[in-house]
N, C-alpha and C positions, 0 to 999 in steps of 0.2 A: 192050596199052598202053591204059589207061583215059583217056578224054577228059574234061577238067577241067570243060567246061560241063553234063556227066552229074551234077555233084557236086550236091545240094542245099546250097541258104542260105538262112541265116534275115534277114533285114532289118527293123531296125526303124525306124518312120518317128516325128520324134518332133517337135511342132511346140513353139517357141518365142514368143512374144508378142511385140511390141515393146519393152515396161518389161521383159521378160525379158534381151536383147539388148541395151539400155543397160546395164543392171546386170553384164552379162558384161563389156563395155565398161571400165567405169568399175572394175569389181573387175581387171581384167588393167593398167592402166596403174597405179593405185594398187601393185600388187604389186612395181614395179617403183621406183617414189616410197618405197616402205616401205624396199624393201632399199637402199637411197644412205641415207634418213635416219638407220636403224638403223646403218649403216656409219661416219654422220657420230655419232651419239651417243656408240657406244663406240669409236672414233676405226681403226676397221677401212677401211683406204685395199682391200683387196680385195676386201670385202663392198660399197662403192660402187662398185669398178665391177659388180660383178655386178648392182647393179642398174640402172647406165647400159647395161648390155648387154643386160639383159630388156627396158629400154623400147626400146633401139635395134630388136632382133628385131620385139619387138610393132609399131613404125610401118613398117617394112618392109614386113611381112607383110599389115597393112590395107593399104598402099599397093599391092604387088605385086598382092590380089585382090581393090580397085577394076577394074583395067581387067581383070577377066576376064567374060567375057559370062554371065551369070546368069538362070535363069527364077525368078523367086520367086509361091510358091504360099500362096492365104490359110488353107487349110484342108489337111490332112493326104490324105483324100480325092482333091483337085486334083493330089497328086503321086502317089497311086495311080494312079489316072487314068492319066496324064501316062506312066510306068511300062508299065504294060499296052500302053498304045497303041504306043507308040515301041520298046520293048524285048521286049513278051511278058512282063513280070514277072509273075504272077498270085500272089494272098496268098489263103494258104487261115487257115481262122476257126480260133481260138486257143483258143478255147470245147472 
């Protein structure tokens, strides 16, 4: 019986920006505003709610992982770092 922590993984670490992270934002609730007004255009009462059910999901979802306890790191680095120290992660070069 093979032990599942023996397995190799690959992890990519990928950093996001600020104005990156508003724009994710602001494109996931729009998504949701599109589908009710498209719904409302061509007069589809199911296509609205689908998209009263995407924004409901989407504010839930920020709301439920506000209160979860978060380390936020400025640089890609910092969560290697962070990685190594606490878990033993070690990233070998890609090169």
């Amino acid at each position: 019986m093979s032990n599942e922590n023996d397995k190799s993984q690959n992890i990519s670490l990928l950093a996001q920006t600020f104005w990156g992270g508003v724009l994710v934002n602001i494109s996931t609730f729009l998504l949701g505003f599109l589908f009710m007004g498209a719904g409302i255009l061509v007069g589809s009462h199911p296509m609205e709610w689908v998209g009263f059910l995407i924004f409901c999901i989407v504010i839930t979802a920020k709301a439920i992982n506000r209160g979860k306890d978060r380390i936020a790191f400025t640089c890609p680095q910092e969560l290697a770092d962070h990685l190594r120290q606490n878990y033993g992660v070690v990233g070998k070069d890609t090169e």
